[in-house]
C-alpha positions as CSV (number, residue, x, y, z in Angstrom):
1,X,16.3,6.6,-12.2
2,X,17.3,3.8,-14.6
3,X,19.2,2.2,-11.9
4,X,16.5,2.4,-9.0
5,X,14.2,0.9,-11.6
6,X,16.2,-2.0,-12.2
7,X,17.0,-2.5,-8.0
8,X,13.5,-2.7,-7.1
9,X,12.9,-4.8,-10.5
10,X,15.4,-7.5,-9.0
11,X,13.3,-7.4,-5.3
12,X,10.6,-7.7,-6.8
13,X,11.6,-11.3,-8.2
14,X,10.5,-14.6,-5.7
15,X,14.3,-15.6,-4.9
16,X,15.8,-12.0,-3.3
17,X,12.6,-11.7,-1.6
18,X,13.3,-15.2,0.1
19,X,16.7,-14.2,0.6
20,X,15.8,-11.3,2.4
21,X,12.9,-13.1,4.4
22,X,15.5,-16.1,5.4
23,X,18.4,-12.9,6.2
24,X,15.7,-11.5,8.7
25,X,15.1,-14.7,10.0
26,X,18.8,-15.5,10.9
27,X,19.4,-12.3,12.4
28,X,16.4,-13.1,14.5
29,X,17.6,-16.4,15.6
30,X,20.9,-14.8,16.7
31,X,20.4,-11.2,18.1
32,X,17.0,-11.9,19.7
33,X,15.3,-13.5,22.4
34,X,12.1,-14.1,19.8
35,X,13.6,-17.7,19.0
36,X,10.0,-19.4,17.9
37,X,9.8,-16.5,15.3
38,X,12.7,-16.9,14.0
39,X,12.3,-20.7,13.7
40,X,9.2,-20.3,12.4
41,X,10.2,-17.8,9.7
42,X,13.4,-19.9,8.4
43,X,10.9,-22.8,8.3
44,X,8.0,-20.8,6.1
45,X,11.0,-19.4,4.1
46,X,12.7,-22.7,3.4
47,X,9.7,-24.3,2.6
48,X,8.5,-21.7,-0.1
49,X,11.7,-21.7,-1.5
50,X,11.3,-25.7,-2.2
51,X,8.1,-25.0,-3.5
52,X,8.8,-22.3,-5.9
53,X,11.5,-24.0,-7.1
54,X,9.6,-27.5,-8.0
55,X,8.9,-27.8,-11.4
56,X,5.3,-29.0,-10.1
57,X,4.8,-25.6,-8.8
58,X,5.6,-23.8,-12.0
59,X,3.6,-26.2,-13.9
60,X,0.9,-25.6,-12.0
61,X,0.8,-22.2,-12.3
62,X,1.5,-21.8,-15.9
63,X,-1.2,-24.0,-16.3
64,X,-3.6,-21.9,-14.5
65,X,-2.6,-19.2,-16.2
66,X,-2.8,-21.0,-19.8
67,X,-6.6,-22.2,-18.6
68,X,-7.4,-18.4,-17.6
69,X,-7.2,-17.1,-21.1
70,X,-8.2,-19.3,-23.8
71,X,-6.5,-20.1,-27.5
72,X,-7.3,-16.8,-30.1
């Protein structure tokens, strides 16, 4: 139990999840004959991989989150 806990833990995280997404759309752009999907799913993949790893983007959210619940 303690490991499947800690599996789907790690999935659960933005960078496997992208990993995954950008595995899928390889295997797409290789074995199939749905090459705009494919395209269009590395390009969505790559793209929120450059975005989550900004700093800008993590600002931003921590900020939103610091705004959502004010100073005790």
């Amino acid at each position: 139990m303690f490991l499947l806990e800690k599996f789907f833990g790690v999935l659960c995280m933005p960078m496997p999840i992208l990993s995954v997404l950008f595995i899928i759309g390889l295997s797409m752009l290789w074995f199939t004959k749905r090459q705009v999907m494919a395209k269009l799913t590395l390009t969505l993949t790559t793209l929120l991989l450059v975005f989550t790893s900004s700093g800008s983007m993590s600002s931003a959210a921590l900020a939103w989150f610091e705004n959502l619940y004010p100073p005790a």
